[in-house]
Backbone of each chain as ProteinMPNN parsed JSONL, in Angstrom:
{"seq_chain_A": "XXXXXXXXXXXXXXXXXXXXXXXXXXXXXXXXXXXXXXXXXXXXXXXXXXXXXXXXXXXXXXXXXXXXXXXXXXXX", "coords_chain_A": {"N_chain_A": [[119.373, 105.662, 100.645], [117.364, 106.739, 97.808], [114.374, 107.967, 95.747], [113.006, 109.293, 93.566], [109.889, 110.667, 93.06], [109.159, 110.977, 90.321], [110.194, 109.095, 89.247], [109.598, 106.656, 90.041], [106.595, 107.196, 89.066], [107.474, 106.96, 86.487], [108.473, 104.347, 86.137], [105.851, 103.0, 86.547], [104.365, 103.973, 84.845], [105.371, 103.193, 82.515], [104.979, 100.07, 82.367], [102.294, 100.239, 82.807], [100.728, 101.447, 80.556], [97.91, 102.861, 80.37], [97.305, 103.809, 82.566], [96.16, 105.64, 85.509], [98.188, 106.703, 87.541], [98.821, 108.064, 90.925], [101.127, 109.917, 93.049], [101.803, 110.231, 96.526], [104.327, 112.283, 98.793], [105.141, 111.045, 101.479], [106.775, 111.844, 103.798], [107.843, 114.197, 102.533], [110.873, 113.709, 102.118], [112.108, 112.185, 100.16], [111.792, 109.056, 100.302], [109.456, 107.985, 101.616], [106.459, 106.97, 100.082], [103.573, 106.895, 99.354], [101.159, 105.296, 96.86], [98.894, 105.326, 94.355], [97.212, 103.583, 91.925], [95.582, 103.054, 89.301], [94.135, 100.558, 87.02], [93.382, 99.475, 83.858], [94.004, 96.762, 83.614], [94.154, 95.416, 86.536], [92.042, 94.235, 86.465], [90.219, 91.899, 87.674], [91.827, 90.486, 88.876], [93.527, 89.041, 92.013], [94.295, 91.639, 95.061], [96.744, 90.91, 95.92], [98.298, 90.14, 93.772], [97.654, 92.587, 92.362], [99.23, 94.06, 93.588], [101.801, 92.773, 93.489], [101.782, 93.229, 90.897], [102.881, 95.779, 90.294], [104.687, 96.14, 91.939], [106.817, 94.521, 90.249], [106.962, 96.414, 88.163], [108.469, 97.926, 89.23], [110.52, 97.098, 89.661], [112.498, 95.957, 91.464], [112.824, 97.549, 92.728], [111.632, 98.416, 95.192], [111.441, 97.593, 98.236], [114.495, 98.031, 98.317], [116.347, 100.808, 96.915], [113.809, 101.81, 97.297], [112.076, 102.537, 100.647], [109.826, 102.866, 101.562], [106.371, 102.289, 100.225], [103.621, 103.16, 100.242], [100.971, 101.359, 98.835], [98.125, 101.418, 96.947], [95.82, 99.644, 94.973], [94.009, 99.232, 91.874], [90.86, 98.435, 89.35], [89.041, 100.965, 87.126]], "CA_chain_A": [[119.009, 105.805, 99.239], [115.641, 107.384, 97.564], [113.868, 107.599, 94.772], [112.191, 110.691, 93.259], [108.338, 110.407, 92.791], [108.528, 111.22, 89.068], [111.204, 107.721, 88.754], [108.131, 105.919, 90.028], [105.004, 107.099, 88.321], [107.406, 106.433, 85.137], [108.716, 102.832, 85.709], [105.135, 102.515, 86.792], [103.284, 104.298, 83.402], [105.86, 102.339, 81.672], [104.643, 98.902, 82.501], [100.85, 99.997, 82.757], [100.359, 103.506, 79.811], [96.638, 103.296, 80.633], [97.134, 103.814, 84.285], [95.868, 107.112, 86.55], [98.893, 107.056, 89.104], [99.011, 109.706, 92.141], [101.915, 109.682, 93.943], [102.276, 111.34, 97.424], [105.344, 112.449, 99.204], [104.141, 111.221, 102.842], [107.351, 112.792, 105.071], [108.591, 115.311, 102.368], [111.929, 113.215, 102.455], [111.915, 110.996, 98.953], [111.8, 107.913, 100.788], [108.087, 107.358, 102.136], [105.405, 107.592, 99.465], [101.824, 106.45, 98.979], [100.792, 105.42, 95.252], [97.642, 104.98, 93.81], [97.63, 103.047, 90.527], [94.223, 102.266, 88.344], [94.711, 100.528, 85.875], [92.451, 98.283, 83.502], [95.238, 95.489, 83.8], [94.168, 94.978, 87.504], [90.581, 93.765, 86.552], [89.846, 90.139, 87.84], [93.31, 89.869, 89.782], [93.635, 89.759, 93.721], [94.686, 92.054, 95.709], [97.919, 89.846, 95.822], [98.611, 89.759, 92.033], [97.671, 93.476, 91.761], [100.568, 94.932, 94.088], [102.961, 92.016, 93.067], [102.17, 93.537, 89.229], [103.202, 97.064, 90.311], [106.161, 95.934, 92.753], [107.006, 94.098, 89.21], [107.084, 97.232, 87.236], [109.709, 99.052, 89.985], [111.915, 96.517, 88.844], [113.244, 95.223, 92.462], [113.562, 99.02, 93.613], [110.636, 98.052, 96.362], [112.168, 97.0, 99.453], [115.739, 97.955, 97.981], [115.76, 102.093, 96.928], [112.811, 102.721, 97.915], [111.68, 101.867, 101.602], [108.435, 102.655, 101.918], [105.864, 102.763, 99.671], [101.927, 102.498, 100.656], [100.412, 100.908, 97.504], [96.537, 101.207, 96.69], [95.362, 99.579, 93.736], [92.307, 99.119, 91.784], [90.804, 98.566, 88.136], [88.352, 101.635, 87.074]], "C_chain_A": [[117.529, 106.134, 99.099], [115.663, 107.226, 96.317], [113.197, 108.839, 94.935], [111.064, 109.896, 92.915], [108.446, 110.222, 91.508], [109.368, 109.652, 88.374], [110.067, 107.14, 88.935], [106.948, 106.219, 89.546], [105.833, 106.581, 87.024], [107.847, 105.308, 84.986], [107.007, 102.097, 85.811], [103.947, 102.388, 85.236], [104.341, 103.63, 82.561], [105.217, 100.996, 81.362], [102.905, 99.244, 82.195], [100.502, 101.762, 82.131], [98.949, 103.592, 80.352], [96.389, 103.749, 82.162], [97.207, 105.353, 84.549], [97.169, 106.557, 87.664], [99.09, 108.727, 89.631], [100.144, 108.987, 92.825], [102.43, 110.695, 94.984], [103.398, 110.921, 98.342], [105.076, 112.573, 100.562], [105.459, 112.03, 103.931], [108.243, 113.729, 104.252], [110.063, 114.41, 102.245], [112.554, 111.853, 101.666], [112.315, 109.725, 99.298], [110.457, 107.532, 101.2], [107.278, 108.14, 101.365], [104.374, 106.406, 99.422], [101.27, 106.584, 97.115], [99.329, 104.842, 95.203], [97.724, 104.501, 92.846], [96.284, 102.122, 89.986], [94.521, 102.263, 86.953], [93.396, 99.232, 84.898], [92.805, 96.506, 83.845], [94.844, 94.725, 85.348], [92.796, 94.334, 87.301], [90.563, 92.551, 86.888], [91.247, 90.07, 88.431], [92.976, 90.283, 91.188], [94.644, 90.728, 93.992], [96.604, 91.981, 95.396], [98.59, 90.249, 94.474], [98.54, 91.738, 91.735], [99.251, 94.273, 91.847], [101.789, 94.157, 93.18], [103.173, 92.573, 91.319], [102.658, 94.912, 89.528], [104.792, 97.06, 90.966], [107.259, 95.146, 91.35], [108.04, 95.005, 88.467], [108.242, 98.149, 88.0], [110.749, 97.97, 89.852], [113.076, 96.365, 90.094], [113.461, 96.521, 93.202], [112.601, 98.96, 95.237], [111.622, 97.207, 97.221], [113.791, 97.43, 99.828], [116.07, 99.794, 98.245], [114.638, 102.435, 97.858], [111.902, 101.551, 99.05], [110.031, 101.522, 101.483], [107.389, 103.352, 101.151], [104.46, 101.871, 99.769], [101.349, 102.289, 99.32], [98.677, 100.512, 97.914], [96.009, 100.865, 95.353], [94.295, 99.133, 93.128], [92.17, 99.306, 89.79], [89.441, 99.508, 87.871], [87.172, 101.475, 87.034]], "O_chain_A": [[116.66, 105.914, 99.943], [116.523, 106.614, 95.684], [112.866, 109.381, 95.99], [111.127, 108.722, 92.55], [107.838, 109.209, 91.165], [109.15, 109.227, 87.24], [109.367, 107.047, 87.927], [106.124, 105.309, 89.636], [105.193, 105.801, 86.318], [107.803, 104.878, 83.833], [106.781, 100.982, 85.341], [103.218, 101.516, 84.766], [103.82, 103.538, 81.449], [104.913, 100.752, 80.194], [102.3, 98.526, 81.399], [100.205, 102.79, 82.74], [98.793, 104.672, 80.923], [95.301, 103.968, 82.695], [98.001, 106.141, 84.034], [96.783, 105.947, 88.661], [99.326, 109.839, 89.158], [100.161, 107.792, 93.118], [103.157, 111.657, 94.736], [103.595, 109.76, 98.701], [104.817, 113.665, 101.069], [105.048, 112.777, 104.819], [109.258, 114.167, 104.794], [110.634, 115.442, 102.596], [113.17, 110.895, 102.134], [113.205, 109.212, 98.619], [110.367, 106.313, 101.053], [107.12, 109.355, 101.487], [104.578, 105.193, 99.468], [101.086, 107.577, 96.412], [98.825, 104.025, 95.973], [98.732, 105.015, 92.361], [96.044, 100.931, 90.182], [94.88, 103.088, 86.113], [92.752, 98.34, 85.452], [92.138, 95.521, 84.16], [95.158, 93.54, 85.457], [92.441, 93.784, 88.343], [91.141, 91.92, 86.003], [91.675, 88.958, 88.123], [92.423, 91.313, 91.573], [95.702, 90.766, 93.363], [97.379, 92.767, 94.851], [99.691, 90.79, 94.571], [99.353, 92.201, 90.935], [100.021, 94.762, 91.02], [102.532, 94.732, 92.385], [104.191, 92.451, 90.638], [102.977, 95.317, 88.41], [105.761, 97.734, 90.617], [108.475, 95.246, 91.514], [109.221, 94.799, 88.188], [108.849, 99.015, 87.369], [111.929, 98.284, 90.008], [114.272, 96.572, 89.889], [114.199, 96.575, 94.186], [113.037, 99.491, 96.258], [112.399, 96.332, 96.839], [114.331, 97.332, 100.929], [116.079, 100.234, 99.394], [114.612, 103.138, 98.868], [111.363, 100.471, 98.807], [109.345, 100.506, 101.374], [107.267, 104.577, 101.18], [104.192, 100.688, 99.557], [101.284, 103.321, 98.651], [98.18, 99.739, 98.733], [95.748, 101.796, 94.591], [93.486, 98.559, 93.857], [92.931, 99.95, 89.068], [88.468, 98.95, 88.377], [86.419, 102.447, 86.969]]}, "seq_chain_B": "XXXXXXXXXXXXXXXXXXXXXXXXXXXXXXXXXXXXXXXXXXXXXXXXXXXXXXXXXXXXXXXXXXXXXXXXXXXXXXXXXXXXXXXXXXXXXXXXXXXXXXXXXXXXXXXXXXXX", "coords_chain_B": {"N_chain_B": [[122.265, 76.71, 106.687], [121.056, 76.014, 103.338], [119.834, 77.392, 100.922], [117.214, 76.33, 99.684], [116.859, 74.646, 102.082], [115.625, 76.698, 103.819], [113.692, 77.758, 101.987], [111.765, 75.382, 102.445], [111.66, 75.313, 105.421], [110.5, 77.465, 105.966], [108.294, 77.132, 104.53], [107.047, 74.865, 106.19], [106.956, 76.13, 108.473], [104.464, 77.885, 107.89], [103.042, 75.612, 106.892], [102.347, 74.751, 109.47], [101.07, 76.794, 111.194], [98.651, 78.289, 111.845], [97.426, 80.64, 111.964], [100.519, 82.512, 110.581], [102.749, 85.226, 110.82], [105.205, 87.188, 109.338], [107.801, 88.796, 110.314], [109.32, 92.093, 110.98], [111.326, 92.484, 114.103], [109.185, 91.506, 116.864], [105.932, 90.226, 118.298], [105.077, 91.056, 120.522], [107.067, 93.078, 121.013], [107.745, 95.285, 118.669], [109.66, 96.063, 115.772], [109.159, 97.964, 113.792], [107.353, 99.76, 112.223], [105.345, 98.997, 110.057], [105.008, 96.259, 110.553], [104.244, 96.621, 112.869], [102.1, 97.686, 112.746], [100.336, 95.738, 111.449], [100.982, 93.022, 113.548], [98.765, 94.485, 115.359], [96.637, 94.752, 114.53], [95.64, 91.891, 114.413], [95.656, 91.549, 116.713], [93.889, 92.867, 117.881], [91.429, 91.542, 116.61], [91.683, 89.745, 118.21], [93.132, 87.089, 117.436], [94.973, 84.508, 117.497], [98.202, 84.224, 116.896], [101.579, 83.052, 115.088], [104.593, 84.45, 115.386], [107.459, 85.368, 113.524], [110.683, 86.207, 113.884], [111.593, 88.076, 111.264], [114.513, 90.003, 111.566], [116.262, 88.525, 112.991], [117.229, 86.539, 111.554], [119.082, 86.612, 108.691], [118.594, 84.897, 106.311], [116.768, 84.028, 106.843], [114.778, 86.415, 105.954], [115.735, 87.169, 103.837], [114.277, 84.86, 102.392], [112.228, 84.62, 102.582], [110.817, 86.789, 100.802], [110.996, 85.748, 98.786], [110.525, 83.504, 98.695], [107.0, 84.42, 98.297], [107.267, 85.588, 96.332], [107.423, 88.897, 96.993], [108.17, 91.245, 97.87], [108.739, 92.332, 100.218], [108.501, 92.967, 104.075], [106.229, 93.374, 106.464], [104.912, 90.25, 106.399], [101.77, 88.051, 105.671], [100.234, 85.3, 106.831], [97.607, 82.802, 106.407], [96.445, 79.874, 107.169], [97.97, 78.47, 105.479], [97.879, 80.624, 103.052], [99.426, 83.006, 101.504], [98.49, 86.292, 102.54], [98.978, 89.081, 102.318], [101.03, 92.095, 102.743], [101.122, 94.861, 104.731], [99.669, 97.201, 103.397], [97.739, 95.861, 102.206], [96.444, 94.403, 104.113], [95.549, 96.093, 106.177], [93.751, 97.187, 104.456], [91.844, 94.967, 103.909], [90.782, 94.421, 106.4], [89.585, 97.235, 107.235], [87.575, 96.81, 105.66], [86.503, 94.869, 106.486], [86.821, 92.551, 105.472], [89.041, 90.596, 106.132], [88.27, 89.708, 108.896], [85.853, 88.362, 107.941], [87.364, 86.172, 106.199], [89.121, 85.123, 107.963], [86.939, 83.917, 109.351], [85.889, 82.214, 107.099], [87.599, 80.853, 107.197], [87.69, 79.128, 109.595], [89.509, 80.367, 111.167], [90.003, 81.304, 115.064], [88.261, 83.826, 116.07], [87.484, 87.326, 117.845], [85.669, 88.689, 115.756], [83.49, 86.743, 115.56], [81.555, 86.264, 116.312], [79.797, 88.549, 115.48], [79.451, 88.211, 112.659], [78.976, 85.562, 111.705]], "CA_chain_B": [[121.256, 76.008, 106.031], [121.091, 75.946, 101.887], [118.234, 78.25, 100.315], [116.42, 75.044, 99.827], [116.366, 74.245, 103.627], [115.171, 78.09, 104.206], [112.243, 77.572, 101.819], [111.349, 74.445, 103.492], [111.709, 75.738, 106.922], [109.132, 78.445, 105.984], [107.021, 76.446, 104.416], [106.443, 73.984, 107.072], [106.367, 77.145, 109.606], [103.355, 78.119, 107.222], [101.888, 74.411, 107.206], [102.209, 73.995, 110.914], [100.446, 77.23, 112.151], [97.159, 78.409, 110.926], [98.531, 81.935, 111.169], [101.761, 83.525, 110.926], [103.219, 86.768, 110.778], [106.576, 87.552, 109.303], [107.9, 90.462, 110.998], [110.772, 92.595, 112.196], [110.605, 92.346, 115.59], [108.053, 90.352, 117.686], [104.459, 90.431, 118.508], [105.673, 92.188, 122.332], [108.087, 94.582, 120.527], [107.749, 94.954, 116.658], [110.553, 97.488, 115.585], [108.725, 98.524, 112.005], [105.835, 100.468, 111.937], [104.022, 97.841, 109.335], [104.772, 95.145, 111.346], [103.191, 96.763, 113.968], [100.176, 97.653, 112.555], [99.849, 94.542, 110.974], [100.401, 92.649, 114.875], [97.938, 95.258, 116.418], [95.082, 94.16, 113.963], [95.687, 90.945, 114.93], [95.653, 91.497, 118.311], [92.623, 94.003, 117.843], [90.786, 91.103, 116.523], [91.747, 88.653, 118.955], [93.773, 86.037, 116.593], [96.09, 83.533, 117.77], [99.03, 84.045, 115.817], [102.929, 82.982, 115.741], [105.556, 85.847, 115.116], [108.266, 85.103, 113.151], [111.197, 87.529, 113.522], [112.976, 87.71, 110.116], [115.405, 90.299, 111.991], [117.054, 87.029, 113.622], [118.325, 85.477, 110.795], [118.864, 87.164, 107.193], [118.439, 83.857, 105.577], [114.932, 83.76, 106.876], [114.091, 87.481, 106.15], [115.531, 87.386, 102.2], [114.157, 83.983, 101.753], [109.916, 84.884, 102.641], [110.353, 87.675, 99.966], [111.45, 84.348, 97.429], [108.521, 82.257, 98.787], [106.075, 84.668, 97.826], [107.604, 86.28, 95.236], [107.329, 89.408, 97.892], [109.783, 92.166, 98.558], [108.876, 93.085, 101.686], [107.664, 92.586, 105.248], [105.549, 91.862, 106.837], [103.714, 89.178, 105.142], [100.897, 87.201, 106.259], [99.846, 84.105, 105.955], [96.164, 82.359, 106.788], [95.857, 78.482, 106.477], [99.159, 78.205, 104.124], [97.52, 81.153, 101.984], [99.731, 84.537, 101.875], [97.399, 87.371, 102.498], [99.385, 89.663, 101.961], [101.969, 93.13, 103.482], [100.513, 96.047, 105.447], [98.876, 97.675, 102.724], [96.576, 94.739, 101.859], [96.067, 93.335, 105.476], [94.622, 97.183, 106.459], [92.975, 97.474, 103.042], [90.784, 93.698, 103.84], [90.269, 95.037, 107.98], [89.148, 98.241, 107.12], [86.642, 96.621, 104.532], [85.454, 93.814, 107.204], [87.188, 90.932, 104.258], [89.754, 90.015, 106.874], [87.403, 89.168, 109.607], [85.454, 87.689, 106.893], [88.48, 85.202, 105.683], [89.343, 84.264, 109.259], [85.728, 83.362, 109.695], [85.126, 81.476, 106.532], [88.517, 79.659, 107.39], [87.936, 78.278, 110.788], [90.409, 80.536, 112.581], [88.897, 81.543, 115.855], [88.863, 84.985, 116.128], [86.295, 87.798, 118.407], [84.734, 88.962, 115.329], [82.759, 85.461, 114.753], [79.599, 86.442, 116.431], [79.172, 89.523, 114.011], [79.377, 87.708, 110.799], [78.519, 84.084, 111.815]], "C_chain_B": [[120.948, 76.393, 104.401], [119.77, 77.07, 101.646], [117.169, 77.524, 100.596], [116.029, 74.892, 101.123], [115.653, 75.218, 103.992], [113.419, 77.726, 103.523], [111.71, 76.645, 102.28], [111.102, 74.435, 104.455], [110.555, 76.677, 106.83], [108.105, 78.032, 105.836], [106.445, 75.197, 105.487], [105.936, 75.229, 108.053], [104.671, 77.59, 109.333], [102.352, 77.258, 107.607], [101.679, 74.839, 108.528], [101.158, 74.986, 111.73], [99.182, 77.809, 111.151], [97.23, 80.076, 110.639], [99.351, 82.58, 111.397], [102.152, 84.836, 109.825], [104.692, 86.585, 110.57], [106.984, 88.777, 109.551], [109.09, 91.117, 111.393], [110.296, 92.936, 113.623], [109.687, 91.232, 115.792], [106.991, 90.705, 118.055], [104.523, 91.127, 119.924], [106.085, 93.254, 121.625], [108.424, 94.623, 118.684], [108.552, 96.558, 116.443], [110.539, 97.737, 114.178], [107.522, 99.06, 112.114], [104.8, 100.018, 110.813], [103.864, 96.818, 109.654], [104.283, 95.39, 112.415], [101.859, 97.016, 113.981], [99.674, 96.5, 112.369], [99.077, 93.296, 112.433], [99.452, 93.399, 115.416], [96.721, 94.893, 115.708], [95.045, 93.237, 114.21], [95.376, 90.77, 116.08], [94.289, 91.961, 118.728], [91.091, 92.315, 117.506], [90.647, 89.542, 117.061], [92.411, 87.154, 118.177], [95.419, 85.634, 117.385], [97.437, 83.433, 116.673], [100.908, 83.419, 115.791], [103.656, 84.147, 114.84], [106.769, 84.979, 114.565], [109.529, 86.486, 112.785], [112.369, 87.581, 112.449], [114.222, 88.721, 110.42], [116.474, 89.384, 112.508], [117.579, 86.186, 112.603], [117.99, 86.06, 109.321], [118.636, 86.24, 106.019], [116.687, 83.71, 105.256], [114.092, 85.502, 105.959], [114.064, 87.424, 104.391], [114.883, 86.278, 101.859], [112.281, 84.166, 101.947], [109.802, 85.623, 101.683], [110.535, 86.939, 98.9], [110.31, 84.013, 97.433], [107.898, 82.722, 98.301], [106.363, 85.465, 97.024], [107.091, 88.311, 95.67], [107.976, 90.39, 98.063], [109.624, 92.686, 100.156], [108.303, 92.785, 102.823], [107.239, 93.401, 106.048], [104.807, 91.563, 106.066], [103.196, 87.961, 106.193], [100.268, 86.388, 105.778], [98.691, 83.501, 107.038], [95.968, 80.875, 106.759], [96.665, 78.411, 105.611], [98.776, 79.562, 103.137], [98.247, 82.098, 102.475], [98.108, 85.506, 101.355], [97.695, 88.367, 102.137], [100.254, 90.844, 102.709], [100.853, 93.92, 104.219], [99.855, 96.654, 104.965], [97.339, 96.788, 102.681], [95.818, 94.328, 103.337], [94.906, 94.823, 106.247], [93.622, 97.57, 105.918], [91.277, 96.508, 103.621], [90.297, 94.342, 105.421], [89.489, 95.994, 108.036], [87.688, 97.923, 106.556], [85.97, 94.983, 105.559], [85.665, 92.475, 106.55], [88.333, 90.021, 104.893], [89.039, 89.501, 107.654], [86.494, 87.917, 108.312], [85.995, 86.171, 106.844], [88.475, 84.564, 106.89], [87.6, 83.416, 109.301], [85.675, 81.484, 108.755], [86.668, 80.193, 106.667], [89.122, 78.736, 108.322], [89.198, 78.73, 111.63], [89.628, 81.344, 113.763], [89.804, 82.989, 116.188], [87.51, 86.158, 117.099], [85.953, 88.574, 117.25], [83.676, 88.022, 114.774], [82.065, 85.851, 114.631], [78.694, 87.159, 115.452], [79.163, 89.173, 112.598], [79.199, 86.521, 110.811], [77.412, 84.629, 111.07]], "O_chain_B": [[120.407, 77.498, 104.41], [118.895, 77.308, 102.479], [116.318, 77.793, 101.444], [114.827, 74.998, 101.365], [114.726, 74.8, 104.685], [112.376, 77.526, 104.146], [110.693, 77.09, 102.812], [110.262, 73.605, 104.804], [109.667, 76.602, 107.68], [107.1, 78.233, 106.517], [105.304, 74.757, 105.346], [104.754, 75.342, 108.379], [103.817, 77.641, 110.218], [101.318, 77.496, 108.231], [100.593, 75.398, 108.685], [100.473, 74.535, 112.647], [99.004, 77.663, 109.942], [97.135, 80.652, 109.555], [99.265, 83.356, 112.348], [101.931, 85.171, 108.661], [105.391, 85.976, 111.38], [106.508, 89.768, 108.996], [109.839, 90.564, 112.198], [109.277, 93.458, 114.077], [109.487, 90.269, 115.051], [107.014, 91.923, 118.231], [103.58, 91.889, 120.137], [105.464, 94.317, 121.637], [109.174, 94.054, 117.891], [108.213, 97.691, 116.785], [111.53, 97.75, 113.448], [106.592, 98.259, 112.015], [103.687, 100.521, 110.659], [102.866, 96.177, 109.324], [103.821, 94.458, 113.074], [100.906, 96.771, 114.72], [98.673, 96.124, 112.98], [97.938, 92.862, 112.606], [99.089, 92.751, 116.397], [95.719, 94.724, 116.401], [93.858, 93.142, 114.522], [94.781, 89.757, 116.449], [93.673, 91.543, 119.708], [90.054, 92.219, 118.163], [89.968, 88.589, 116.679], [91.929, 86.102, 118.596], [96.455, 86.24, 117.656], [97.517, 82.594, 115.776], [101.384, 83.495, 116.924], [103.236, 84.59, 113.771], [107.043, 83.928, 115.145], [109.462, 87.361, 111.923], [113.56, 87.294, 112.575], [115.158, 88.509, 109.648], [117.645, 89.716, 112.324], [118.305, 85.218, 112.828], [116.861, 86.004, 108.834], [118.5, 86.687, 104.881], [115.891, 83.491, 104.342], [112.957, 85.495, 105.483], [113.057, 87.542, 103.692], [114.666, 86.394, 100.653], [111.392, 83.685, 101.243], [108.669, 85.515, 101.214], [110.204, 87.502, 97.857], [109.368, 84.094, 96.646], [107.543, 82.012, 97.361], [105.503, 86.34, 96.921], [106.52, 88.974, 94.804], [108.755, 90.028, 98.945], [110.373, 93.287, 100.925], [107.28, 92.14, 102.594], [108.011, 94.297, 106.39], [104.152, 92.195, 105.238], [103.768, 87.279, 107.043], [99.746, 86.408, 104.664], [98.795, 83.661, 108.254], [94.97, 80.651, 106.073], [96.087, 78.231, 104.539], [99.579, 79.575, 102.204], [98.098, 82.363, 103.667], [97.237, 85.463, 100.487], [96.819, 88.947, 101.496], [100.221, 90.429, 103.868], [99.7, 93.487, 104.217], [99.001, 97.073, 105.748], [96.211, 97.11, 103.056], [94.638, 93.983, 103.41], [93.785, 94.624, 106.713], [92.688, 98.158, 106.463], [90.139, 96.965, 103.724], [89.153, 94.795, 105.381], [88.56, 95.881, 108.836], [86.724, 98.612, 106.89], [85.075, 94.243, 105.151], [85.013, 91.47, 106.834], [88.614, 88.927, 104.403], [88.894, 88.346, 107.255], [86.809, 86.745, 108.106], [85.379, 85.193, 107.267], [87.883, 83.489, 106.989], [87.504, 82.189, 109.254], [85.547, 80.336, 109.182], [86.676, 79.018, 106.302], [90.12, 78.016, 108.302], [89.814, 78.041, 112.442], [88.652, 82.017, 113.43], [90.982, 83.274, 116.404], [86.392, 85.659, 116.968], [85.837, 89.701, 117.732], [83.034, 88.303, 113.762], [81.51, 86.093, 113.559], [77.638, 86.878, 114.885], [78.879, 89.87, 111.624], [79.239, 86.097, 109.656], [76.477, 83.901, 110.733]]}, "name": "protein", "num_of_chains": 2, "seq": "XXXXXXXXXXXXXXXXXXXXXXXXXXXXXXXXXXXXXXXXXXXXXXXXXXXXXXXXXXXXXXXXXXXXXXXXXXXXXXXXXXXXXXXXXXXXXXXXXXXXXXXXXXXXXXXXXXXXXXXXXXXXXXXXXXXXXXXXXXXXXXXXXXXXXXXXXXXXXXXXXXXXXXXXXXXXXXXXXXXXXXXXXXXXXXXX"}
């Protein structure tokens, strides 16, 4: 099972509208992507708390759908 | 063993070692490419760690992504504290905040000298 890129930037700009996400397609093969996700929402949270708010917003599809996804996150 | 016994069983595994690794595979043979990076920074920075292979029992593997409210592995833990998956654990290494942590938390590790 996969997941198209554009399913994840929008469960992601769902949960967080102010957010810059990039999302790259690391083997071509809609299963292994790399997201970027700045968002104001991450300000003053760890590390910890940031991913767990983004793995949140995919709504259990992390680990499940979609294998592998390198998460970088950060508040602007 | 009940759910209950599972989170219990982890969480003492947690208490008992100062740091473990939840992993597919084992710290010899890790058959995931984030559990291997994860063991090879470990290893890279000389840390004593125990391997826990949640491939060996599916009780153990769905029940660490409960504990820490988690989906995925590997997940690392410092002194009872999760640190966090492969993303995060490369993220803090890269940035010198892993060495760091070990330092300021009394695990003995070969980057002391440089940041004592």
């Amino acid at each position: 099972m996969a997941m198209a890129a554009d399913d994840i930037e929008r469960l992601i700009k769902d949960r967080f509208p102010d957010a810059t996400v990039q999302i790259e397609d690391l083997a071509g093969d809609g299963d292994h992507y790399a997201a970027t996700v700045v968002s104001e929402e991450f300000r003053g949270k760890s590390r910890v708390q940031q991913h767990q708010m983004v793995y949140e917003a995919l709504q259990g599809n992390m680990g499940g759908a979609l294998h592998a996804l390198a998460l970088k996150t950060a508040a602007p | 063993m009940s759910e209950q016994d599972v989170q219990d069983w982890i969480g003492k595994q947690i208490a008992g070692n100062d740091v473990v690794l939840f992993m597919k595979g084992t710290k010899d043979m890790p058959q995931c490419g984030f559990s291997m990076q994860v063991a090879q920074i470990l290893n890279h920075l000389g840390v004593d760690f125990k391997d826990i292979n949640v491939l060996e029992d599916m009780s153990v593997r769905e029940g660490v992504k409960t504990y820490s409210n988690w989906p995925t592995v590997p997940q690392l833990y410092i002194k009872g504290e999760f640190v966090g998956g492969c993303d995060i654990v490369r993220e803090m290494f890269q940035a010198g905040e892993l060495q760091e942590m070990l330092n300021t938390k009394g695990v003995a590790n070969n980057a002391q000298t440089q940041t004592a």
